[in-house]
C-alpha positions in Angstrom: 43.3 186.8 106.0 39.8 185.8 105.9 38.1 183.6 108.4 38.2 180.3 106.2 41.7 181.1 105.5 42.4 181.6 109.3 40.3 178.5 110.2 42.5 176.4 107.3 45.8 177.6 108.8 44.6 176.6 112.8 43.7 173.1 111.0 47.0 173.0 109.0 48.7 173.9 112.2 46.7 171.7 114.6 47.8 168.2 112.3 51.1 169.8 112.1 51.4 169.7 115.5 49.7 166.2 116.7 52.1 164.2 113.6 54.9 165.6 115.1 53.8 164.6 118.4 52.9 161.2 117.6 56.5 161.0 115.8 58.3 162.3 119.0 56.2 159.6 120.8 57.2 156.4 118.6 60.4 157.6 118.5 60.7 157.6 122.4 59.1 154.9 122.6 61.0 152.8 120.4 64.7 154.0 121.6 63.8 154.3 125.4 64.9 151.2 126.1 67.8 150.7 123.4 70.2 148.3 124.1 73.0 150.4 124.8 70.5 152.1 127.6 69.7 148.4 128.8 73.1 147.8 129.2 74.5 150.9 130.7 72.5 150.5 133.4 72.1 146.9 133.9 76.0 147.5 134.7 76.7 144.9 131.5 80.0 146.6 130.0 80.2 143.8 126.9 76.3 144.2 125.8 77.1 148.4 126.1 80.1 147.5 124.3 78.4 145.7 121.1 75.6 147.5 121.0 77.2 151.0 121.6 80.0 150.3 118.4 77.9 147.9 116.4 80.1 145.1 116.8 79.7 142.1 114.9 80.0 138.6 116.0 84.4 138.1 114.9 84.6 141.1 116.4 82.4 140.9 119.9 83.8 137.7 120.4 87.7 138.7 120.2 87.1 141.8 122.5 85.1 139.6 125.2 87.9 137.3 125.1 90.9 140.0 125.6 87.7 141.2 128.3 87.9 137.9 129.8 92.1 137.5 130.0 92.5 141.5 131.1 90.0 141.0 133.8 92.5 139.0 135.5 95.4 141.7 135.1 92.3 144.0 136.6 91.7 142.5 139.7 95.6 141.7 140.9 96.0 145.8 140.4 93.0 146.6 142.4 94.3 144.0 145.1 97.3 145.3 145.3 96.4 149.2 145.3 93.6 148.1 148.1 96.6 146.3 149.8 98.6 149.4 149.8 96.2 151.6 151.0 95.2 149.6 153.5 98.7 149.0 154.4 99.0 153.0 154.5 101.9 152.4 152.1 104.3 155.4 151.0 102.5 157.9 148.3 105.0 156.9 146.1 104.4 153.5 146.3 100.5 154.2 145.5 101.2 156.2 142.8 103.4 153.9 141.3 100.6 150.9 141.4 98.1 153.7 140.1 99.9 154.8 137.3 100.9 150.8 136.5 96.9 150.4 136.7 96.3 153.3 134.5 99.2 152.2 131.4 97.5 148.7 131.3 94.1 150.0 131.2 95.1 151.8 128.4 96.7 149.8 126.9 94.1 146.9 127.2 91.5 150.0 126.0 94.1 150.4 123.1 93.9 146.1 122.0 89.9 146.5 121.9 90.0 149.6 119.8 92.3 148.4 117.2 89.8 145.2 116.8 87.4 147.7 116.0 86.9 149.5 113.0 88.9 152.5 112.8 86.3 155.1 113.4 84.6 153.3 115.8 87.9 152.5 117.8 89.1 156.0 117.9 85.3 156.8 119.2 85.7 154.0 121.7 89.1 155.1 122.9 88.1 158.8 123.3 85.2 157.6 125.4 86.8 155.5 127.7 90.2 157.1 128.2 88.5 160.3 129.4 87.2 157.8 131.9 90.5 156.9 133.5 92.1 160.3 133.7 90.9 160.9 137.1 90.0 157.3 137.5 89.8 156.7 141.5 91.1 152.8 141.4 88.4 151.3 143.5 87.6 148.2 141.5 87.0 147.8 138.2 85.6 150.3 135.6 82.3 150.7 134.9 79.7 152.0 131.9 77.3 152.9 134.7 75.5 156.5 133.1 76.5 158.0 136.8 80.3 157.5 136.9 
């Protein structure tokens, strides 16, 4: 190789090398603050929700509302498996609760997913269900990146 050869391949190299920087740059730029990102760690389950599945409006509004009603069911388990602990109740008698905790979570999980379309439900389903396998039923769950 001769020496304007050599010099042509540093140049070809060197713009090589800065476009794919400023590519990696707008990239991160652009998706560093995605919504899903936003909502993960705002704590904001629904906006993680829509944004994470690409929800539209029929179907972000039917799963808040089946949100809305479960949060109910959600709150009466956690009282009462807080109550038992407190209470020191019989093992059994937690596990029970738990495990009555856990089937309505999944099922609840189960109502959103089939409101979903069907690829994104059963992506939805294997995201959060690995969530409650060793879920430790101290309030309700959350899309925070840590847990």
């Amino acid at each position: 190789m001769n020496s304007a050869q050599l010099k042509n391949f540093f140049l070809t190299l060197g713009v090589a090398l800065a476009a794919s920087a400023v590519t990696y740059g707008v990239f991160f730029v652009m998706n560093r603050d995605s919504a899903m990102h936003r909502a993960a760690r705002e704590g904001d389950a629904m906006a993680w929700l829509q944004a994470e599945f690409q929800l539209d409006t029929g179907q972000f509004t039917a799963i808040k509302q089946l949100h809305d009603d479960y949060g109910v069911v959600c709150a009466e388990h956690c009282a009462l498996i807080t109550k038992a602990r407190n209470e020191a109740a019989a093992a059994g008698e937690q596990a029970r609760l738990e495990k009555l905790c856990v089937d309505a979570m999944t099922a609840h999980f189960r109502r959103v997913a089939a409101l979903m379309p069907p690829a994104q439900g059963e992506r939805y389903l294997t995201t959060v269900l690995l969530r409650i396998s060793s879920y430790p039923h101290a309030g309700a769950p959350s899309v925070q990146l840590s847990h």
